[in-house]
PAZAPA-4460 file (N, C-alpha, C; in steps of 0.05 Angstrom, whole numbers, plus 32768, in hexadecimal, padded with zeros to 4 digits):
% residues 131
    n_x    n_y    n_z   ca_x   ca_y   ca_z    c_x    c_y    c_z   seq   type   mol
   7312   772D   8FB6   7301   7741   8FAB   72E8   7743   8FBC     1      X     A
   72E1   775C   8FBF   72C9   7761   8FD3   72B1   775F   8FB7     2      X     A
   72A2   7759   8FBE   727F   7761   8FB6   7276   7774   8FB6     3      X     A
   7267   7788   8FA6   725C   779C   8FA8   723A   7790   8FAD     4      X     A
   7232   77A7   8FB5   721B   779A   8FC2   71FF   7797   8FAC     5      X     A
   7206   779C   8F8F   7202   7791   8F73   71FB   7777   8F74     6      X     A
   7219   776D   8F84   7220   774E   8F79   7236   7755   8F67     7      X     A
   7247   7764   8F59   7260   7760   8F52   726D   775F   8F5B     8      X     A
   7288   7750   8F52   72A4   774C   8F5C   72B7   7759   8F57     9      X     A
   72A7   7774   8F46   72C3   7784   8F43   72DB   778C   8F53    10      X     A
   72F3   7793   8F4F   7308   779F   8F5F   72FB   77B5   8F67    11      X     A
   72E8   77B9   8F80   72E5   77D6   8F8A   72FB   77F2   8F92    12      X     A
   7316   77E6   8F9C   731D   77F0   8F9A   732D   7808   8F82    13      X     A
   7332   77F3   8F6E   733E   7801   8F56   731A   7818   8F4B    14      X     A
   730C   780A   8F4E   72EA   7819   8F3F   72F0   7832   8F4D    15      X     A
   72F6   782E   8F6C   72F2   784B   8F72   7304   7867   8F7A    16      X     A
   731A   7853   8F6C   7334   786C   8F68   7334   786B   8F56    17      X     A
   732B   7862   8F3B   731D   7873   8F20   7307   7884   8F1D    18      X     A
   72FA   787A   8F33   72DE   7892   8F2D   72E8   78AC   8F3E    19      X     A
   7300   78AE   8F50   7307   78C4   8F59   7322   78D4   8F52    20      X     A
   731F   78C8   8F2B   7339   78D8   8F1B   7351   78CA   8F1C    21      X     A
   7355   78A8   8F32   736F   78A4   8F35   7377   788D   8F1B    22      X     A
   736B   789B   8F04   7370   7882   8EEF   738C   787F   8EDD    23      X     A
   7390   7867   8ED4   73AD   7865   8EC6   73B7   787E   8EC0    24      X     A
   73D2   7879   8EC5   73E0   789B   8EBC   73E0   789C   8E9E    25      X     A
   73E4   78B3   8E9B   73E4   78BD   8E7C   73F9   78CC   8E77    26      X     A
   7401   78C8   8E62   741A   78DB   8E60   740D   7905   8E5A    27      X     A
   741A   7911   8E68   7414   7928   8E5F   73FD   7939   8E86    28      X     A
   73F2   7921   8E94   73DD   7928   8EA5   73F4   7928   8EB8    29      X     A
   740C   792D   8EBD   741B   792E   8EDD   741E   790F   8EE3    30      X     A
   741F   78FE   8ED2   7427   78EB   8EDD   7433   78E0   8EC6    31      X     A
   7456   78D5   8ED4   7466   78C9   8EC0   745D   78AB   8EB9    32      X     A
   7451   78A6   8E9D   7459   7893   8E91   7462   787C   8E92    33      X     A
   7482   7877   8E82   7497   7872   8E83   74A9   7872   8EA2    34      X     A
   74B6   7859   8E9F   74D3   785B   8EB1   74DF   7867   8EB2    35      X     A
   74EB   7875   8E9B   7501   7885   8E9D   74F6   78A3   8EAC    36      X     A
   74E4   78B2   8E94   74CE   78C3   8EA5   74CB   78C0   8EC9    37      X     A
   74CC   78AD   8ED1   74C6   78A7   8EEB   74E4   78A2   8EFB    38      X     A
   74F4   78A2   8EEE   750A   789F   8F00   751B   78BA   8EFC    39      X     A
   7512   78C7   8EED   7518   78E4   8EE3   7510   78F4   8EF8    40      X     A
   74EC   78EF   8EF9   74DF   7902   8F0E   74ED   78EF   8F36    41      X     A
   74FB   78E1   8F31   7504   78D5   8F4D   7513   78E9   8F4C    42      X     A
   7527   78EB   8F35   7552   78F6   8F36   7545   7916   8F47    43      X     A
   752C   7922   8F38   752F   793F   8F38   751C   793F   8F56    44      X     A
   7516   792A   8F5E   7503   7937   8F77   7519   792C   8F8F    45      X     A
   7529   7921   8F8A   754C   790F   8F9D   7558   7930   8F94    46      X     A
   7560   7938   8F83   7570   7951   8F87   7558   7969   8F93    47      X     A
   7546   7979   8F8A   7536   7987   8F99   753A   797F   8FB7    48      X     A
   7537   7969   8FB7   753E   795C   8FE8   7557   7969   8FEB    49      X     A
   756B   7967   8FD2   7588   7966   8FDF   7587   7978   8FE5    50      X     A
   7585   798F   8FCE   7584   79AF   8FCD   7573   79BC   8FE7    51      X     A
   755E   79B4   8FEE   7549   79B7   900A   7566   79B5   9023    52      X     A
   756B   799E   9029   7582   7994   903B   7597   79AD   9039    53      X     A
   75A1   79A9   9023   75B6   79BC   9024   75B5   79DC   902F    54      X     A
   7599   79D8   9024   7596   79F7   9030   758F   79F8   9048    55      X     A
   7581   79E8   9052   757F   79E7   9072   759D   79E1   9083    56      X     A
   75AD   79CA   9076   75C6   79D1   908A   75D8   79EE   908D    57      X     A
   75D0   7A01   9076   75E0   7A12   906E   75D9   7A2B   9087    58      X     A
   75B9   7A26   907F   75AA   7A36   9099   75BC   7A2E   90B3    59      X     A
   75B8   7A21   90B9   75C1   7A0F   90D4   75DD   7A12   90DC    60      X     A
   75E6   7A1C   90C4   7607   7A22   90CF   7613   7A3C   90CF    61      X     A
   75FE   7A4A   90BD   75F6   7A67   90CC   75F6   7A68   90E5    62      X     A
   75E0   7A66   90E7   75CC   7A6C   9104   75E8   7A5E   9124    63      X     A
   75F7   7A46   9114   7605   7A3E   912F   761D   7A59   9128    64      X     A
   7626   7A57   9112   763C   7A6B   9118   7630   7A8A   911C    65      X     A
   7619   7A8F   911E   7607   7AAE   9125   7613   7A9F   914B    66      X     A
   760A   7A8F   914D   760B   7A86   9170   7627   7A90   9172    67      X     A
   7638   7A81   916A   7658   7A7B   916B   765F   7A9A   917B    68      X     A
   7653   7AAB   915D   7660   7ACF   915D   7651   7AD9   9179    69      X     A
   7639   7ACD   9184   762B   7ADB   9198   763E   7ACF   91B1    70      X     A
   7646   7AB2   91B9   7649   7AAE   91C9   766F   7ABC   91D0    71      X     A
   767D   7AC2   91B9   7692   7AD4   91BD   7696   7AE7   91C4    72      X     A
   7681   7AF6   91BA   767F   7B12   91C2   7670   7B16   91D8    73      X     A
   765B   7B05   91E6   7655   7B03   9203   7671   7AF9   9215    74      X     A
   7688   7AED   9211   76A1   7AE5   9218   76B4   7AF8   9220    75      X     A
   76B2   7B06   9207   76C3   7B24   9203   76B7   7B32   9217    76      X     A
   769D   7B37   9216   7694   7B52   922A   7698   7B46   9241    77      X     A
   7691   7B30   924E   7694   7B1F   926A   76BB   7B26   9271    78      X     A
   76CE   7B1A   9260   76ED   7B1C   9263   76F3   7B42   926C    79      X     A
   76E2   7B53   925B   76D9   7B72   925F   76D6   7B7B   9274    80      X     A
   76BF   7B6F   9287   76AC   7B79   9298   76C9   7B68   92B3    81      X     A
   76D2   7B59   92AE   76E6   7B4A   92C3   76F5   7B5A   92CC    82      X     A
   770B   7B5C   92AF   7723   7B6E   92B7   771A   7B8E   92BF    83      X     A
   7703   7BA2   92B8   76FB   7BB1   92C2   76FB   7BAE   92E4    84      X     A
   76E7   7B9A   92EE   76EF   7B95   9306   7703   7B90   9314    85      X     A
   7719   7B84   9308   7732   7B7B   9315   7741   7B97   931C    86      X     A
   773C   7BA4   9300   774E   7BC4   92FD   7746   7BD4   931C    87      X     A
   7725   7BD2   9321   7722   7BE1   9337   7724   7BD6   9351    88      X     A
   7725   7BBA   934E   7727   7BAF   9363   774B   7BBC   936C    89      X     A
   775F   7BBA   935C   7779   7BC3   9364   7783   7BD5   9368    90      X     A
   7767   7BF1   935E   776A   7C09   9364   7767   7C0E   9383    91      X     A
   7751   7BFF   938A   7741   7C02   93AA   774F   7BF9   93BD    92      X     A
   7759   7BDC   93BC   7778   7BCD   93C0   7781   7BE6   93CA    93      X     A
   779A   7BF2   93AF   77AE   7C00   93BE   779D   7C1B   93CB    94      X     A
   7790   7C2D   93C8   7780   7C38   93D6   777F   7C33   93F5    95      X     A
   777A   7C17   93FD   7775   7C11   9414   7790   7C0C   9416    96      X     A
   77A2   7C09   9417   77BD   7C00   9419   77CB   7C20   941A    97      X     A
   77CD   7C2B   9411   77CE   7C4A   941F   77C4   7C53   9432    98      X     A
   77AC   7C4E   942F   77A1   7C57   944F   77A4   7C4C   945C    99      X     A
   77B2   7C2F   945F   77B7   7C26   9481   77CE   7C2C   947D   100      X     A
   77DF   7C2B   946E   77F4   7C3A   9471   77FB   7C51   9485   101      X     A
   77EF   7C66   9471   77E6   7C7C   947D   77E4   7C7A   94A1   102      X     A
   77CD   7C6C   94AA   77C3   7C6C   94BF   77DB   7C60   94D6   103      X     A
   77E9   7C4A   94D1   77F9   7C43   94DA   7819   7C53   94DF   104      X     A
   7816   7C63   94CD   782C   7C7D   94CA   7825   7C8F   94E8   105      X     A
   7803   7C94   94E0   7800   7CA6   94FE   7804   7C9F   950D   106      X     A
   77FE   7C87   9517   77FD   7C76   952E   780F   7C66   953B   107      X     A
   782A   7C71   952E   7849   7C6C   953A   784E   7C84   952B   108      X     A
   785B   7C91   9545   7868   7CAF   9548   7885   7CA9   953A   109      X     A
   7890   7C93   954A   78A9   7C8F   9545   78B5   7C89   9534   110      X     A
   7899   7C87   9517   78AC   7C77   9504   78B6   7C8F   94E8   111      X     A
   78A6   7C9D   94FC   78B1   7CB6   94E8   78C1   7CC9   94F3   112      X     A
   78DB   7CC4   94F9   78F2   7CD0   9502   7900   7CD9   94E5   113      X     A
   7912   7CF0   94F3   791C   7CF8   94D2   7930   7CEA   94D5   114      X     A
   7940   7CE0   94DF   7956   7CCD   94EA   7958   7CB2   94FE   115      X     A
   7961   7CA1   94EB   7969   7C87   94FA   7973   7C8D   9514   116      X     A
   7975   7C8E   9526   7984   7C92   953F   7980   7CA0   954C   117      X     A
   7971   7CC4   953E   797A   7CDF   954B   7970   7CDB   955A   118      X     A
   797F   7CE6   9575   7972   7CF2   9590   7978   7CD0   95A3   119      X     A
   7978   7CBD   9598   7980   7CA9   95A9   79A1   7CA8   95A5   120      X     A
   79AB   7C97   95BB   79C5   7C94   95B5   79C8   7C80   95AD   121      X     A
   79DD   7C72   95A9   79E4   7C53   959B   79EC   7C4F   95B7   122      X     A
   79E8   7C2F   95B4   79F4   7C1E   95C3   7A0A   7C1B   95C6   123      X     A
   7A16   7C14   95D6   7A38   7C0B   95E2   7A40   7BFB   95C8   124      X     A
   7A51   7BF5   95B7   7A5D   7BDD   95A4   7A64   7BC2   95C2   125      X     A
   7A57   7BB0   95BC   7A65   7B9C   95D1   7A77   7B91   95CA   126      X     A
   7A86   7B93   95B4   7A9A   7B87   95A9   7ABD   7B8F   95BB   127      X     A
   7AB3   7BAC   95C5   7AC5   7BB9   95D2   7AC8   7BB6   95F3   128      X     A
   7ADD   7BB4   95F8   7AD8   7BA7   9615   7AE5   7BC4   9625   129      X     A
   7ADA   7BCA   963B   7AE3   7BE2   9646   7B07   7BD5   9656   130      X     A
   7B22   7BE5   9650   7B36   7BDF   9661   7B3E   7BE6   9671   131      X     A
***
């Protein structure tokens, strides 16, 4: 026990959380009493947390499956934006594939004959021996 500077030995601390209202509970002033009272006000302030919790994971599994739906549909448009490219990429492809075509057509006379052979003659059969 400390001394007040009186000379008493009162409990200062208890003196002066009574003189600032913190005195024995009373029934009826917000403060339980009784045990039971007090393990009552525990049950309902343990469920109020649960209920808090609950609602926060509920949030939380929103918000991931809000993500989930965003990161699919950024997936979808990406798989979109691909095959678009691929499409033109195989248009340009054959595009250029005709034109050297093409170009290569001009640039041998001979391969556009209307006939295998015309105008040349065949060769001898060597199979045939002259007698």
């Amino acid at each position: 026990m400390r001394m007040h500077a009186c000379g008493s030995t009162r409990n200062t601390w208890t003196m002066s959380r009574r003189r600032r209202g913190y005195g024995e509970p009373k029934l009826g002033d917000g403060h339980h009493g009784t045990d039971q009272e007090g393990r009552e006000h525990l049950h309902a302030r343990r469920r109020e947390s649960q209920a808090k919790t609950q609602r926060a994971q509920g949030k939380a599994a929103q918000a991931e499956a809000g993500l989930a739906e965003a990161a699919a549909k950024v997936a979808e448009q990406q798989a979109a934006a691909i095959a678009r490219a691929l499409h033109e990429d195989e248009a340009y492809r054959h595009a250029d594939l005709e034109e050297v075509a093409e170009e290569e057509a001009e640039a041998v006379p001979w391969s556009r004959q209307a006939a295998p052979g015309a105008g040349m003659q065949a060769a001898p059969d060597r199979t045939e021996q002259p007698s």
